[in-house]
C-alpha positions in Angstrom: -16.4 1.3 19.9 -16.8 -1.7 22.5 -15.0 -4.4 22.7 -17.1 -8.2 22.9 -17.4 -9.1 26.0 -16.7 -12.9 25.3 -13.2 -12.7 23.7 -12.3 -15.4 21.1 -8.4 -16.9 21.5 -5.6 -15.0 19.9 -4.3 -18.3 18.3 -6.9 -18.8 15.8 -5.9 -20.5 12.7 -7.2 -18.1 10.5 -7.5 -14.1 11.0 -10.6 -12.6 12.3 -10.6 -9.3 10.4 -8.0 -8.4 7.5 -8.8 -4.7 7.9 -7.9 -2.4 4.8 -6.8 1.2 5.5 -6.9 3.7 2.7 -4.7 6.7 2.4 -7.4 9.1 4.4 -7.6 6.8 7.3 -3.7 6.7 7.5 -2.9 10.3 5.7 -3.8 12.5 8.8 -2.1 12.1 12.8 -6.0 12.2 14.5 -7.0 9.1 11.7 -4.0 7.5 12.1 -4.4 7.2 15.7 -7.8 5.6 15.4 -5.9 2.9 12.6 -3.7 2.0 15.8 -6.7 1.7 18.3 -9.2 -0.5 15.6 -5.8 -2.8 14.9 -5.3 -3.0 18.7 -9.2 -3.9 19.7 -9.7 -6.7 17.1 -6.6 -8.6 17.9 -7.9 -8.7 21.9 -10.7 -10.8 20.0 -8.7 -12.4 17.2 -6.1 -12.5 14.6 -6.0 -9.5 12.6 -4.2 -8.7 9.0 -3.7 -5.3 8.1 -3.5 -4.0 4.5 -2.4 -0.6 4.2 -1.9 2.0 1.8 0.2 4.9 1.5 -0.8 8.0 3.0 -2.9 10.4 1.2 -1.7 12.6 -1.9 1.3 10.3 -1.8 0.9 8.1 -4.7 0.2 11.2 -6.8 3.0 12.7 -5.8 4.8 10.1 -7.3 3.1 9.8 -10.3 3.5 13.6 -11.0 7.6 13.5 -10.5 7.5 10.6 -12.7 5.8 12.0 -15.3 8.0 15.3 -14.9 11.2 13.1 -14.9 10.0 11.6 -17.9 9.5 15.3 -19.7 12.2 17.1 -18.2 16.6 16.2 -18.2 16.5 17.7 -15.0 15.6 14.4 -13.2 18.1 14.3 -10.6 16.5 17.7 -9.3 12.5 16.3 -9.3 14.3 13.0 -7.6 15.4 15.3 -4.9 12.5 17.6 -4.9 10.9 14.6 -4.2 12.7 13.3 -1.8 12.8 16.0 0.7 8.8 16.2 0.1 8.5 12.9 1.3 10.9 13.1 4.1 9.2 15.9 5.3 6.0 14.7 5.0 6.6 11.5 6.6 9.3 12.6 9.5 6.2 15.4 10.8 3.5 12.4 10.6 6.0 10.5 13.1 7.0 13.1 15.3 2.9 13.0 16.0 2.3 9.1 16.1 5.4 8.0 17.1 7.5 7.6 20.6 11.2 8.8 20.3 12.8 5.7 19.9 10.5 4.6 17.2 11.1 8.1 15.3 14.9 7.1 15.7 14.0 3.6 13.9 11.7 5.3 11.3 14.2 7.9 10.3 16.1 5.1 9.3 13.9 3.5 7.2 13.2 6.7 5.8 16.8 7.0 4.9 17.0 3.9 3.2 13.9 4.1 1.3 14.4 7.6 -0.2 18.0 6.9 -0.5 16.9 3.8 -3.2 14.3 6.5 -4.8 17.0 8.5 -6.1 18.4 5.6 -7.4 15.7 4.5 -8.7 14.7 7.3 -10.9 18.4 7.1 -12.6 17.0 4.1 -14.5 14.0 6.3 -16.1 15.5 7.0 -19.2 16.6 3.5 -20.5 13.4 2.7 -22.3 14.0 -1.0 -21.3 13.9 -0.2 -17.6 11.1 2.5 -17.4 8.2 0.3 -16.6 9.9 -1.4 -14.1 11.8 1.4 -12.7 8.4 3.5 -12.4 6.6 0.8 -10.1 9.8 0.9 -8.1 8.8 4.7 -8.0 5.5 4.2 -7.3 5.4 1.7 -4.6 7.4 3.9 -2.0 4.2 5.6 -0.9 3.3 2.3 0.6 6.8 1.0 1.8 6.8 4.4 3.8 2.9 3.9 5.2 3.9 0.3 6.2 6.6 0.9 8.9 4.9 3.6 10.1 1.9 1.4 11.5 4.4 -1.5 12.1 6.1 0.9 14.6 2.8 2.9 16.3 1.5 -0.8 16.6 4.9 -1.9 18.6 4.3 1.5 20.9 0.9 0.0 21.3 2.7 -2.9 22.9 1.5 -5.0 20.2 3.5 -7.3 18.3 4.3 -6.3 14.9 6.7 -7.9 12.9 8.3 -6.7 9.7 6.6 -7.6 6.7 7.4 -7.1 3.1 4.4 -7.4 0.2 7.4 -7.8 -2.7 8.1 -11.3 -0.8 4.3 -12.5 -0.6 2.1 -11.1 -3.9 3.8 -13.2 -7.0 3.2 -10.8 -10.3 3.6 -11.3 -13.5 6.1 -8.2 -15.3 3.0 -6.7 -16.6 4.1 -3.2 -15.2 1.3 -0.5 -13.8 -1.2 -3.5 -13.7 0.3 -6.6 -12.7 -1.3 -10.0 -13.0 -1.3 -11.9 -9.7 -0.2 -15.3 -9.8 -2.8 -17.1 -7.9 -0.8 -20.3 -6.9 2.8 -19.1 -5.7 1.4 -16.1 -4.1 -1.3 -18.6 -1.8 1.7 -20.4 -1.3 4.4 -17.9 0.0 1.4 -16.0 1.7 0.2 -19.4 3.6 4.0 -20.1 4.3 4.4 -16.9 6.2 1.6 -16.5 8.0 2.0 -19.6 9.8 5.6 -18.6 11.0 4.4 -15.8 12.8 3.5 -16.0 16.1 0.1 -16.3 17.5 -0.1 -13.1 19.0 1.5 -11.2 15.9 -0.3 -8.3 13.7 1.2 -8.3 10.1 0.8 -4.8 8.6 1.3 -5.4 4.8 1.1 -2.9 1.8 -1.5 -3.1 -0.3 -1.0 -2.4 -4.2 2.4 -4.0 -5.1 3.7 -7.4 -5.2 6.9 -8.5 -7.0 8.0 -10.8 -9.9 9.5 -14.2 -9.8 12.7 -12.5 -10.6 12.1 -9.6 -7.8 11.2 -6.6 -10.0 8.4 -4.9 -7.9 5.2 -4.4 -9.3 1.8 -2.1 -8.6 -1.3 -3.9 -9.5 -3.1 -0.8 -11.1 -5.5 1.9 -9.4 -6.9 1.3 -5.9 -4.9 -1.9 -6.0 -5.0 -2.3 -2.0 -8.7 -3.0 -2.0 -7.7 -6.0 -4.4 -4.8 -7.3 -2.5 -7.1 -7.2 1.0 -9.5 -9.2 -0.5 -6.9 -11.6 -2.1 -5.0 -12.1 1.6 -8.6 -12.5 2.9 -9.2 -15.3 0.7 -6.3 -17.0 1.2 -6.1 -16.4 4.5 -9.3 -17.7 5.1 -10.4 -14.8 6.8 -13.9 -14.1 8.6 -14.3 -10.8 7.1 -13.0 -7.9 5.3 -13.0 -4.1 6.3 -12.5 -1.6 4.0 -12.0 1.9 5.8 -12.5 4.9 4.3 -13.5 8.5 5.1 -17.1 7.8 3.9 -19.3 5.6 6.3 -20.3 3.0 3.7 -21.3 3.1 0.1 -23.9 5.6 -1.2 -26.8 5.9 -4.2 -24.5 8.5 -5.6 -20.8 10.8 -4.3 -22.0 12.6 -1.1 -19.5 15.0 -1.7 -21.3 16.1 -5.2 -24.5 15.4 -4.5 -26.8 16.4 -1.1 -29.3 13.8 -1.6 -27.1 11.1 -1.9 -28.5 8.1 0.4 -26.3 5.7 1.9 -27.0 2.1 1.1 -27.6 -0.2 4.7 -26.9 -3.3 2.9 -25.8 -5.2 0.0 -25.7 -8.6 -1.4 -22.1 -9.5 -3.0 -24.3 -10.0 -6.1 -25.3 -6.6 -6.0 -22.0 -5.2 -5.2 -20.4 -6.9 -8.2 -23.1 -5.1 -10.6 -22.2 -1.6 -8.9 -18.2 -2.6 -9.3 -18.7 -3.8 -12.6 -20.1 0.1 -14.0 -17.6 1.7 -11.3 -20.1 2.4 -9.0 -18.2 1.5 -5.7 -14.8 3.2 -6.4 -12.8 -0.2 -5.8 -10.1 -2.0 -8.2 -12.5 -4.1 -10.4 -10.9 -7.5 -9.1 -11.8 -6.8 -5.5 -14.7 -8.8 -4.9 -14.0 -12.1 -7.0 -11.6 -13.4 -4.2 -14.3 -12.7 -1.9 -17.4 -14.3 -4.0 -15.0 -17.3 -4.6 -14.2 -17.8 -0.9 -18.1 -16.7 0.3 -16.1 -13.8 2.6 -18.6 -11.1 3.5 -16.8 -7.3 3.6 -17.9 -4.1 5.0 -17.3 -0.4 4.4 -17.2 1.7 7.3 -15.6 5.1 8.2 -12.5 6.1 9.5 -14.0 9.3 10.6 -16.7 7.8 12.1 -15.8 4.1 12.8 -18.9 3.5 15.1 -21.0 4.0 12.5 -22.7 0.5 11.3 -21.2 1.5 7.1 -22.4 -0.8 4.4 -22.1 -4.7 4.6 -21.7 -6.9 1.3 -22.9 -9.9 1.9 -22.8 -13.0 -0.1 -26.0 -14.8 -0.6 -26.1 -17.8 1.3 -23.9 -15.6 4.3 -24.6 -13.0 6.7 -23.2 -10.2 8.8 -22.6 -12.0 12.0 -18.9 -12.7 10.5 -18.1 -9.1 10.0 -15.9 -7.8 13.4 -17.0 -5.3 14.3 -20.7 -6.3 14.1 -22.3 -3.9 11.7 
């Protein structure tokens, strides 16, 4: 993919791209690698924001020990079953993306985030704290993906501070599908974006935000898309990317069906129709922030990230805002 040759200043107000990465873009070492080189060619052009999710078969992981934890009275066991599935999962995905002293500074988060798991699912059983004790659970997918791209993106040479989506995304305690609070959250998200520096690429995790009080929530299935769009928005972005292992949206699932065609373009009218009946595999709340704030969005492929994807345009937009240029 070629970089513009008429680079726009780093020190834009608002970000260029807020690019969203799905578990198959960050899941795999080869995918991963191309995360860390699309993060690193849009911020020689511009600010970038970075949603990510956790990596592949992750969040169902999760979900699974939870619901066994739930069923069985062995739950220290699945807690630790768990744990050393995750550890292992996550320790081999560094040893290929990583540099040895950012393996050293992962293995520590590692610690401390698996270490808080087991704690975690000791407050299961109460019936009082289940629902907020299972979004603890299931928002360590992405407070393990997070890091990891915060650290490849340092041994890009980029700077890539720390950030923490509990702190930013405001929830109400509606546990599993939490309600956004539009004004705190523009607040505390406008508040910390302007402390970073210039130069800085914020990786954030998409899907969970936090109560007023600090009890973490997940806002429901394929919750990133929703929370890119939402830092988009308020962000003021020029454009969303939504990366996924299929190069843009089709008629119908290429995977079950041969003559599925892919669509070259889409109005955000159109798009909210095909969201609406389910038809583009995205949390339904995804594209309101985005028809509210007149942001255009694309869907491109991680596999295949030169590949032009599908753009969803509002009406009275076009492309030309989308980086890269579809």
């Amino acid at each position: 993919m070629s970089v513009p040759s008429s680079p726009r200043s780093s020190s834009l107000e608002s970000p260029l791209v807020v690019f969203k990465f799905g578990g198959t873009s960050v899941g795999r070492p080869d995918r991963f690698r191309t995360v860390v080189r699309l993060i690193r060619e849009a911020a020689a052009e511009g600010r970038v924001v970075a949603i990510v999710s956790a990596l592949s078969g992750v969040s169902r992981q999760l979900a699974s020990a939870l619901e066994a934890a739930s069923s069985r009275t062995d739950g220290p066991t699945v807690a630790e079953d768990l744990a050393d599935t995750l550890r292992a999962r996550h320790a081999e995905q560094a040893r290929a993306v990583l540099s040895t002293d950012c393996q050293s500074a992962y293995e520590a988060i590692l610690d401390e985030r698996l270490a808080a798991l087991r704690r975690t699912f000791g407050r299961i059983g109460p019936e009082k704290e289940a629902p907020a004790a299972r979004d603890a659970v299931l928002a360590v997918g992405e407070q393990l993906s997070v890091p990891l791209v915060t650290l490849a993106l340092r041994d890009a040479g980029l700077c890539a501070p720390r950030c923490d989506a509990t702190e930013l995304v405001v929830t109400d305690d509606t546990f599993g599908a939490a309600h956004v609070q539009r004004t705190p959250t523009t607040e505390r998200v406008r508040s910390w974006y302007r402390a970073l520096a210039p130069t800085a690429v914020p990786v954030v995790a998409g899907f969970i935000g936090a109560t007023e009080a600090g009890a973490t929530t997940t806002l429901g299935f394929e919750g990133s898309d929703y929370s890119a769009a939402l830092f988009a928005q308020i962000l003021r972005a020029q454009g969303l990317t939504r990366f996924t292992d299929v190069d843009g949206i089709y008629t119908e699932d290429p995977d079950a069906h041969e003559d599925a065609e892919r669509i070259d373009h889409l109005s955000m009218e159109e798009a909210v129709d095909r969201s609406a009946s389910g038809g583009l595999g995205m949390h339904p709340k995804t594209l309101r922030p985005l028809v509210d704030a007149g942001i255009p969005m694309q869907v491109r492929s991680i596999v295949a990230p030169d590949r032009p994807g599908t753009p969803i345009v509002p009406a009275d937009g076009t492309a030309d805002a989308l980086w890269p240029a579809p």
